[in-house]
C-alpha positions in Angstrom: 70.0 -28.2 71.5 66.8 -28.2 73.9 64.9 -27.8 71.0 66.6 -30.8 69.7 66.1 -32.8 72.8 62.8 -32.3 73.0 61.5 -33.0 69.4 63.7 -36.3 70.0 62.3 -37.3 73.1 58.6 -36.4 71.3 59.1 -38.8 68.6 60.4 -41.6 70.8 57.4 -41.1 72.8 55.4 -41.4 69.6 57.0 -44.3 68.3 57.2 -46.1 71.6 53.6 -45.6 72.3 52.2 -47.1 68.8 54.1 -50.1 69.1 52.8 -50.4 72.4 49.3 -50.4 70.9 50.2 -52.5 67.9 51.2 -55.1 70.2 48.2 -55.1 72.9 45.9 -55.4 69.3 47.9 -58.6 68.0 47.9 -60.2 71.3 44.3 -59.3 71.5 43.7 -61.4 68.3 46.9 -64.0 67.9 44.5 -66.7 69.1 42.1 -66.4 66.0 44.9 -65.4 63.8 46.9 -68.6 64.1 43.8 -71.0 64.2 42.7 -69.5 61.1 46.6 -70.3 60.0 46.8 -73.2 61.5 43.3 -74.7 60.5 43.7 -73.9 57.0 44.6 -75.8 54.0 47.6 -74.3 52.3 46.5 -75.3 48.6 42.7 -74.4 48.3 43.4 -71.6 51.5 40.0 -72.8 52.9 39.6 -74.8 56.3 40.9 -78.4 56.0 38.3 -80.7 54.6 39.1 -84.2 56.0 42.4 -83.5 56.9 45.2 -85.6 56.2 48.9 -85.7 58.1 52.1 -86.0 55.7 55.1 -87.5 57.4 56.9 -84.4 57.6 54.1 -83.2 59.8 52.0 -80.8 57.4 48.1 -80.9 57.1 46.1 -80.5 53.9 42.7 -81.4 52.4 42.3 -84.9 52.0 40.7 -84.0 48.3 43.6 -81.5 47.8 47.0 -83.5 48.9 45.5 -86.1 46.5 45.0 -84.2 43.4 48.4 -82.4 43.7 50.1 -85.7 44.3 48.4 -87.1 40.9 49.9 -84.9 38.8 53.2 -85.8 40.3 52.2 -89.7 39.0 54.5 -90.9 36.5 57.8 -90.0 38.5 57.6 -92.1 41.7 58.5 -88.7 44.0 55.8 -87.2 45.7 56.6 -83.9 47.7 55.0 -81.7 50.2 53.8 -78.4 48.9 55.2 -76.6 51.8 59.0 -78.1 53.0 58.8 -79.8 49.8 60.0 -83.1 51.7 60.4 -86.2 49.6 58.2 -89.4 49.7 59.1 -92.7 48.4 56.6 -94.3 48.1 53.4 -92.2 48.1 52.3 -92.3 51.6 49.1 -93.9 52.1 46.7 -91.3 53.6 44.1 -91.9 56.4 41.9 -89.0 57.8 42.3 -87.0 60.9 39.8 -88.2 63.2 41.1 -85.8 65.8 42.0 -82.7 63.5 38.6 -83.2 61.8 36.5 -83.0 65.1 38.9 -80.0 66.1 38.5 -78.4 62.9 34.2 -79.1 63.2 34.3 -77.3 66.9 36.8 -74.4 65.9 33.9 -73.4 63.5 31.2 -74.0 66.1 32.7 -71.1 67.6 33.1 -68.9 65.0 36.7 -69.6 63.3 36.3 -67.9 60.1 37.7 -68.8 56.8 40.9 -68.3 55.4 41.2 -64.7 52.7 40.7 -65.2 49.7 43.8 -65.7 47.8 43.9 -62.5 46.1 44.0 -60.4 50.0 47.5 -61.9 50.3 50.6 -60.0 49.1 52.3 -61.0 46.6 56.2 -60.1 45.0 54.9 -57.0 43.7 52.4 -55.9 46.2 53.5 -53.9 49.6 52.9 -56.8 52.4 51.5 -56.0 55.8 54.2 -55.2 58.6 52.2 -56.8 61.5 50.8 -60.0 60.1 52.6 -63.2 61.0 52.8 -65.9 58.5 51.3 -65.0 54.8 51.1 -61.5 55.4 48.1 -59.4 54.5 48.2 -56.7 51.5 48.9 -53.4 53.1 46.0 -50.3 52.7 48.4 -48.0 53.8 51.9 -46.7 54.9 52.9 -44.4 57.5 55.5 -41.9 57.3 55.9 -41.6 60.8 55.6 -45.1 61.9 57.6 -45.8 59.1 55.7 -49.0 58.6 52.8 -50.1 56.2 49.4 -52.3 57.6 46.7 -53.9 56.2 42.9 -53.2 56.7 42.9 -54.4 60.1 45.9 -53.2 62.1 45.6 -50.0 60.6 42.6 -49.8 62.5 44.5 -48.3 65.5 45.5 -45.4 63.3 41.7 -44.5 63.5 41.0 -45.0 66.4 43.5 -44.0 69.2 44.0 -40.3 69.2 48.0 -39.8 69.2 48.0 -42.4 65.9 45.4 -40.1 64.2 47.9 -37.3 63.8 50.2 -39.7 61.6 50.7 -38.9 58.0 49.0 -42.2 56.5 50.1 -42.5 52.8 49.0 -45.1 49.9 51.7 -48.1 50.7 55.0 -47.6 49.7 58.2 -50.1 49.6 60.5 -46.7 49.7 59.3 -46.0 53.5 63.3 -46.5 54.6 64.5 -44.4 52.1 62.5 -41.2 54.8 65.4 -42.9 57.4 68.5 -40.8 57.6 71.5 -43.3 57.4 73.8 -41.1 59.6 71.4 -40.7 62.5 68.7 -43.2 62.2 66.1 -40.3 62.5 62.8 -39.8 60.4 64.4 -37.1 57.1 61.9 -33.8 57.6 64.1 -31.1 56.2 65.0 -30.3 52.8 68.5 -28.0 52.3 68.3 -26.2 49.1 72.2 -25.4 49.2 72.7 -29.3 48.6 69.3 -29.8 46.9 68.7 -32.9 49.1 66.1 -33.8 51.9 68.0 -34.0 55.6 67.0 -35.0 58.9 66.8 -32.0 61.9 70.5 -33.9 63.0 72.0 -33.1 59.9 70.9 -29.6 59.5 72.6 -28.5 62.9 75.9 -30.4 62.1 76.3 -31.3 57.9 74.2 -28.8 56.7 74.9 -26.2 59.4 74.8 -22.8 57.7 72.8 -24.1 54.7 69.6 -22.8 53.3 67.7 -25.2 54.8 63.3 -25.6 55.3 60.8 -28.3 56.1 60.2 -30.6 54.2 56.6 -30.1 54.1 57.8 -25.9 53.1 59.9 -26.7 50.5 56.9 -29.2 49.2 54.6 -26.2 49.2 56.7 -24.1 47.7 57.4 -26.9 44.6 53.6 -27.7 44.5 53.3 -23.8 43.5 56.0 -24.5 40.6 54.7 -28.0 39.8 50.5 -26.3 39.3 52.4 -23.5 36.8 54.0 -26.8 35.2 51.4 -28.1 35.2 48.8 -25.4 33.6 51.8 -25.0 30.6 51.3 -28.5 29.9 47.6 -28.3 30.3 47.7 -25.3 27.7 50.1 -27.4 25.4 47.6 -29.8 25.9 44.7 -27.8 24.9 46.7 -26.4 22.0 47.5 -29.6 20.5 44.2 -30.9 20.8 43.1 -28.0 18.7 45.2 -28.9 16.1 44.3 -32.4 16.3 40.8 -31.4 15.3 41.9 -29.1 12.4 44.1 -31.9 11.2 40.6 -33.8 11.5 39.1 -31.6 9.8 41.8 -31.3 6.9 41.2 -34.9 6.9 37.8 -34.1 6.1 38.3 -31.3 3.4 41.2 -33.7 1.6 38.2 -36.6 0.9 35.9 -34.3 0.3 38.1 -32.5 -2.3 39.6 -35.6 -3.6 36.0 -37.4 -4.2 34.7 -33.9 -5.0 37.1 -34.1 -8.3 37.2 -37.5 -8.9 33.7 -36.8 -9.4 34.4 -33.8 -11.7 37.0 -35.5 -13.4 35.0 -38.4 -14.2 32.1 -36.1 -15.9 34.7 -34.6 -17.6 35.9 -37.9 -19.1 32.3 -39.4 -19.7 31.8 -36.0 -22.0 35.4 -36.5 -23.9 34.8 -39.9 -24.1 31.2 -39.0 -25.3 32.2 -36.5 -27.7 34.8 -38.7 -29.2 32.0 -41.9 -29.6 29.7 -38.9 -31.2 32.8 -37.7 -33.8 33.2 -42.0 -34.3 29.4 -41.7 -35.2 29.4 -38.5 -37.3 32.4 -40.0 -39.8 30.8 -43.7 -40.0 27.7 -41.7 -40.5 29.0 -39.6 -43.2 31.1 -42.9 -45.0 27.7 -44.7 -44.9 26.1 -41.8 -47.1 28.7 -41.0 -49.1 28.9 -45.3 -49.5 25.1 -45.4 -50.5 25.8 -42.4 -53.0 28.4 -43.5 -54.9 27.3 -46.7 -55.5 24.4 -45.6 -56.4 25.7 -43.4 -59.3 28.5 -46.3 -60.0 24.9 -49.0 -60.3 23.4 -45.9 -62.4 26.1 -45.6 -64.9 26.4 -49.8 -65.3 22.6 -49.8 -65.4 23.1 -47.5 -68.6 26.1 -49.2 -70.0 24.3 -52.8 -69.9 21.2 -51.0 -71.6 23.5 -49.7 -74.6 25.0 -53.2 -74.6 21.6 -54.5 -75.4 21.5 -52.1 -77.8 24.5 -52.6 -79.6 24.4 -56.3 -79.5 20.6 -56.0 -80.9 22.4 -53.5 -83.6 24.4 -56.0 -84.5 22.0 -58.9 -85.1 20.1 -56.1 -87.6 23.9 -55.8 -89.3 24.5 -59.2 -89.8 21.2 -60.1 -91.2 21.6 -57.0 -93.5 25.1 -58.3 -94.3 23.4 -61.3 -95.5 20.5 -59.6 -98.1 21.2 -61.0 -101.7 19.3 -58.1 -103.0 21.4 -55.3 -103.9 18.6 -52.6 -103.9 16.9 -53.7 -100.8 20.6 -54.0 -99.1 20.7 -50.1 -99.9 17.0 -49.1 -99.0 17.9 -50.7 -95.7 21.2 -49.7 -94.8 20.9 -45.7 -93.2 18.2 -46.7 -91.2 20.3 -49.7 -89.0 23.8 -48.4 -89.6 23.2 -45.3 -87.5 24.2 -45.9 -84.1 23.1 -43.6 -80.9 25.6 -41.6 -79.0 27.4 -43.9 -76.3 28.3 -43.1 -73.2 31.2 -41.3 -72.6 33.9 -44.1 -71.1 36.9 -41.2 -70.0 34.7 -40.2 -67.2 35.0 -43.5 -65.6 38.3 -43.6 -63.2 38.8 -47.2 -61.5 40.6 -46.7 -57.9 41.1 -49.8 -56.6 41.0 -49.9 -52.1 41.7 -46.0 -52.3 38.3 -44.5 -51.8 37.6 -43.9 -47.6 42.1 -44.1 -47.5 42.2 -40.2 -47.2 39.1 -40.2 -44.7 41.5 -42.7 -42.2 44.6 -40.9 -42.7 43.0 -37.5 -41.6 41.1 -39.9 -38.8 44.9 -41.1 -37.6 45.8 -37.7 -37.9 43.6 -36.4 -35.7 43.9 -39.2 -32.7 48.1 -38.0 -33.2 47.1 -34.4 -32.2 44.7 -35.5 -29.6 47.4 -37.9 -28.0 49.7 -34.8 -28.2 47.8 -32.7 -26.3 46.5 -35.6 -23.7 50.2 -35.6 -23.0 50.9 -32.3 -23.0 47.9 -31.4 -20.7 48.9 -34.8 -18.6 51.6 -33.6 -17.1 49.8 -30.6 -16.1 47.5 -32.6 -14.0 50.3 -34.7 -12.9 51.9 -31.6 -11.4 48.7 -30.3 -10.0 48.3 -33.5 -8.4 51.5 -34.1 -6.6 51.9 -30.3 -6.1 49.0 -31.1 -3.5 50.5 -30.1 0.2 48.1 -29.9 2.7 49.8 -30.5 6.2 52.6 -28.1 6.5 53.6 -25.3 4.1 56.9 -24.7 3.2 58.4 -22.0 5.2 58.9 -18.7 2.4 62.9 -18.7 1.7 64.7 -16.1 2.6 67.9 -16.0 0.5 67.6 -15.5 -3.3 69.2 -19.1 -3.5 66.9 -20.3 -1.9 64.1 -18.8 -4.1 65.9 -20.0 -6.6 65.3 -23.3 -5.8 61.3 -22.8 -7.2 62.2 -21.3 -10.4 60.4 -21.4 -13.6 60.6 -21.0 -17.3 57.9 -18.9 -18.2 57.0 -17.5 -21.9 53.9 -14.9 -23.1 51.2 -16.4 -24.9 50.6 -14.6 -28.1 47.3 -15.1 -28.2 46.9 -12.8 -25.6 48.6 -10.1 -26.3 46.8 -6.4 -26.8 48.1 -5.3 -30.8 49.8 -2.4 -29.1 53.0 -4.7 -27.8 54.9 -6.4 -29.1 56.8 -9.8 -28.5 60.7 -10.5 -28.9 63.3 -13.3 -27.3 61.6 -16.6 -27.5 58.3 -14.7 -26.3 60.2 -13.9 -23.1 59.6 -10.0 -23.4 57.6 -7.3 -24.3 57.5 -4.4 -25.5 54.8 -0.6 -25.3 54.3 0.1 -28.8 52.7 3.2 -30.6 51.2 1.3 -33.6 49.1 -1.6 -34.2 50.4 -5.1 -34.3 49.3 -7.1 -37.1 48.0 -9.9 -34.9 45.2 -12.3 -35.8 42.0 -11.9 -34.0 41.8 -14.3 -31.1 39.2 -14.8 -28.2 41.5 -14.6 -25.8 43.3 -11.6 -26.9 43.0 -8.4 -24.6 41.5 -6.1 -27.2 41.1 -2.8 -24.4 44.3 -3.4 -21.6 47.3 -3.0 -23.2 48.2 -7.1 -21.4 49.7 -9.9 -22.1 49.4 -13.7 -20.3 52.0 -16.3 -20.0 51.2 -19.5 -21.4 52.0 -21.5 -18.5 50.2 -21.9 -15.2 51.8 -21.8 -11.7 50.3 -23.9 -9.3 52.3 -25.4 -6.0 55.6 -23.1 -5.2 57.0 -21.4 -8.0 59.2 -18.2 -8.1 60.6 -15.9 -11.2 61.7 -12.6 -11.8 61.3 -9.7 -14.0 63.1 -6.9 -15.4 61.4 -4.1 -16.0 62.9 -0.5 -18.1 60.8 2.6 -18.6 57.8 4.4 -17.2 54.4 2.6 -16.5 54.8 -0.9 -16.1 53.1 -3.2 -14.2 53.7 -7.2 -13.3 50.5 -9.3 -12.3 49.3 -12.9 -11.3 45.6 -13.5 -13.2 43.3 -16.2 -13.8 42.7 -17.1 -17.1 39.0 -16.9 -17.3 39.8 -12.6 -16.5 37.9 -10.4 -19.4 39.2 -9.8 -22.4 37.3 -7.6 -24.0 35.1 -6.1 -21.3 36.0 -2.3 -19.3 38.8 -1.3 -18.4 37.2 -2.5 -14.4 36.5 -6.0 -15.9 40.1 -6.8 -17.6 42.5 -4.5 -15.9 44.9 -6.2 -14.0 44.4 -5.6 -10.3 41.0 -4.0 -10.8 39.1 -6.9 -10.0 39.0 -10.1 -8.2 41.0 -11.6 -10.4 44.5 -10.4 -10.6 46.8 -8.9 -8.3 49.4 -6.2 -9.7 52.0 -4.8 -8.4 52.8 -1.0 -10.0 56.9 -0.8 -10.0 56.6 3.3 -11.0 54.4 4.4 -8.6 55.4 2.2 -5.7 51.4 0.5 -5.3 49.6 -2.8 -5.3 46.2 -3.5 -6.6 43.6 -6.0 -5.8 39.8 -5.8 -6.8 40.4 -2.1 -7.4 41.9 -1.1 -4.0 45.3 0.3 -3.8 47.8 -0.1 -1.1 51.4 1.4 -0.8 54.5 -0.8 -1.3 57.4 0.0 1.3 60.9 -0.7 0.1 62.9 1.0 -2.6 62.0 1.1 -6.2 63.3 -1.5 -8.2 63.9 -2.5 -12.4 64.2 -6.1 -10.8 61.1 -7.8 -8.9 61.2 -11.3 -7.6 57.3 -12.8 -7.4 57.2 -16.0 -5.5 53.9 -18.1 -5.2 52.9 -20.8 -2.7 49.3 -21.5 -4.7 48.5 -24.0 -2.0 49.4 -22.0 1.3 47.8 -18.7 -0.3 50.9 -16.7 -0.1 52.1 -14.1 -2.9 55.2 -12.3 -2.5 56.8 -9.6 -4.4 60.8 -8.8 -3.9 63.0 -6.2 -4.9 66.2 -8.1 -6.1 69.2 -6.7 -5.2 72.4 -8.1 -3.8 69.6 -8.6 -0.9 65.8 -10.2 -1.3 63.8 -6.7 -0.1 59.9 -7.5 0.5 57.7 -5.0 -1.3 54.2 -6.6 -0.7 52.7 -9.9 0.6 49.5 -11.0 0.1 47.6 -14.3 2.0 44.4 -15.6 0.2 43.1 -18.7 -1.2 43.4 -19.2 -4.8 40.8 -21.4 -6.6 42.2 -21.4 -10.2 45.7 -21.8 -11.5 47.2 -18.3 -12.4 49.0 -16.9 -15.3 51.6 -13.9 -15.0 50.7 -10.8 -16.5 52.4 -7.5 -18.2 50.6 -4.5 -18.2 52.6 -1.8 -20.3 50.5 1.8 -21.1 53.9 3.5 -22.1 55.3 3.6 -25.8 58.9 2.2 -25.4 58.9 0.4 -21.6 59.9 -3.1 -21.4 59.3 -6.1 -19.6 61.0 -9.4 -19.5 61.3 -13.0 -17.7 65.2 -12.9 -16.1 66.9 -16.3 -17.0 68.1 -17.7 -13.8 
């Protein structure tokens, strides 16, 4: 309780003695204060400029009163800015002879004007505690004054010693809020039972027995917490911005890559296009030659049959002059000679066709634009998919129930043209089979004449997911691209022994990629599950059970669709697509 007493007493002192200053200061300059108030026009806040006296007893610029009052014309009220007093009719004003010469010696001596307007505090600015009439902005507030003051009644606070231990803060309206409203004292103590902020009163009687510290401890303490807070956030900060830039810079690599193939693409269609006006060309071409050369044998052969025409019609005239001899002898003399006629020409090899010629050139023409369309539409949707399959911002997370694998599955079937003679096809193309004998397959390019392999027809690109059974020793299921060797060694087209493929070996437990083996943890299994995310990179192999197992993951960037591959080296094993 001494304690107490004496911290009480202290900060009466305190208090007592600053508003002992504060007052000697404003008596020290009330005098210029209110001529500087009273001097000054309330409308332009300068000193009056012939003054002028309203009946209700305010002063204002002569210039100023008027130009107010003219906007009021038109209603037959004038007012007073200030008491807003009522005129009827507008007053007639005369200047202040008195004020004026008042006004002129006031600045003689140094009266200064009025602050600009924008010094003053307004609604939302914290006013000056000491000013009298329009009060002064406030610089600063202090928490143990408990009052705020503008630039020049703070000046005390600088100047006398016991006012320069104050806590001077940037001005606050919330200064009452530091005021306990049980004792009236100044709130220095925080009480971390009750999580509130107490006065010294309250923690000997309230409080009493609570966990209570300074206010200025407790601060310390919670600046400790708020810098940790504050570095998370600066980390989170820091983090985000990172990915900020690599979503800039995915940003980037989208244009590029989208321009990049509209580019491609466009080539691509200037050469089809190309090739197509070059095919146009080649057929008009070979119409226009065949044209010239039948015609020209059709001109020949009516060339030769107006000639024997001629002939025959110059045959005839002989005839029927002979016809008309009178002389039997010479009739007879001259008769083998003109009756013998030469051989004509042969009229069954002439075959009219009317409008048919060039028919069977445009049928096979229209035959091939229907093929062309069918594959355009066929290979369409392809690049439809590929197109919208496009997911750059956020990759799917991988599932993790088969259902949800499920949810990416695809009908997949082997391409014949790719498969080695030693297998064999069955179900739709769904499954193969190790054979001992040759296949009688037709040669192909893209047949795999040394790996006993086979391709699937389709592509995967975006997220797709199937699964395969697999019976028997030696079997192996890859992802390849297509442009993988055919023909080559056994380094250049086996699957997983190059940078092409990646296999995973169900007998012995393995994975392959570019010829580097890895072991595969999990228990064997006939049934794998291969999901693909082509964008994200990801390639996952399963062991289906009642439960998805993962055998093997792989994370890489793929540049080319891929195609699912068998590899079978023993007579009799199997490999299928499950239907799901």
């Amino acid at each position: 309780m001494i304690f107490k007493s004496a911290e009480t007493s202290f900060i009466f002192e305190e208090v007592k003695l600053t508003q002992s200053l504060l007052l000697r200061g404003e008596m020290e300059q009330k005098g210029v204060q209110l001529d500087r108030e009273t001097f000054s026009c309330s409308i332009c806040l300068d000193l009056l400029k012939d003054p002028v006296a309203l009946p209700c007893g305010h002063n204002y610029c002569m210039e100023c009163i008027k130009v107010h009052w003219d906007g009021q014309d038109g209603t037959g009220v004038y007012s007073c800015p200030l008491c807003m007093k009522k005129f009827i009719p507008r007053p007639v004003l005369d200047k202040n002879t008195m004020l004026a010469a008042l006004v002129e010696e006031l600045k003689k001596t140094g009266l200064q004007a009025a602050p600009a307007d924008h010094c003053y505090a307004g609604p939302e600015d914290v006013a000056c505690d000491v000013c009298t009439g329009r009060k002064l902005k406030a610089v600063k507030s202090c928490l143990v004054c408990l009052a705020s003051y503008c630039e020049k009644h703070l000046q005390p606070h600088y100047d006398v010693a016991p006012l320069k231990k104050h806590k001077l803060v940037n001005p606050s309206k919330k200064l009452q809020e530091n005021i306990c409203s049980l004792h009236d004292e100044v709130m220095k103590m925080f009480c971390r039972t009750d999580r509130q902020i107490i006065c010294y009163l309250c923690s000997v009687e309230e409080h009493k027995d609570h966990d209570t510290v300074s206010a200025a401890a407790e601060r310390t303490e919670r600046q400790r917490e708020l810098e940790g807070s504050r570095g998370n956030v600066q980390q989170k900060i820091q983090d985000r911005q990172k990915d900020v830039k690599l979503l800039q810079q995915e940003v980037e690599d989208i244009n590029q890559s989208a321009e990049k193939t509209l580019e491609g693409n466009e080539k691509l269609f200037t050469q089809l296009m190309s090739l197509l006006q070059e095919r146009s060309r080649d057929v008009k071409q070979e119409v226009r030659s065949q044209q010239e050369t039948q015609v020209s044998r059709v001109k020949e052969l009516q060339e030769k049959l107006e000639q024997e025409i001629a002939e025959l019609k110059r045959k005839d005239a002989e005839l029927e002059q002979l016809s008309h001899t009178e002389d039997h002898n010479e009739f007879l003399h001259n008769y083998p000679s003109v009756s013998a006629l030469s051989e004509p020409t042969d009229s069954s090899s002439i075959h009219i066709r009317p409008l048919t010629y060039f028919q069977d050139v445009t049928a096979a023409v229209s035959e091939a634009r229907d093929k062309l369309q069918q594959v355009l539409g066929e290979e369409w949707k392809k690049i439809s998919v590929s197109v919208n399959e496009v997911d750059v911002l956020l990759s799917q997370p991988e599932p993790k129930t088969r259902a949800g694998f499920l949810r990416y599955s695809q009908e997949i079937t082997l391409d014949p043209n790719t498969v080695n003679r030693q297998m064999l096809l069955s179900d739709g193309n769904r499954k193969v089979t190790g054979m001992n004998q040759n296949q009688s397959y037709s040669d192909h390019p893209d047949r795999f004449s040394e790996c006993c392999q086979v391709l699937s027809r389709e592509s995967l690109t975006g997220r797709c997911y199937f699964e395969v059974e697999m019976r028997g020793r030696r079997v192996e299921v890859a992802v390849a691209y297509k442009n993988i060797n055919r023909t080559g060694c056994w380094m250049e087209s086996r699957f997983g022994c190059n940078n092409k493929s990646w296999s995973l070996d169900c007998s012995n437990n393995s994975f392959r990629y570019n010829n580097i083996k890895t072991p595969v943890s999990g228990p064997p299994s006939s049934r794998v599950g291969v999901y693909l995310d082509h964008s994200a990179g990801t390639l996952s192999f399963y062991s289906v059970s009642e439960t998805m197992t993962l055998l093997h993951r792989v994370q890489t960037t793929f540049t080319q669709p891929l195609h699912v591959g068998f590899w079978i080296y023993s007579s009799g094993s199997t490999a299928e697509f499950v239907r799901v």
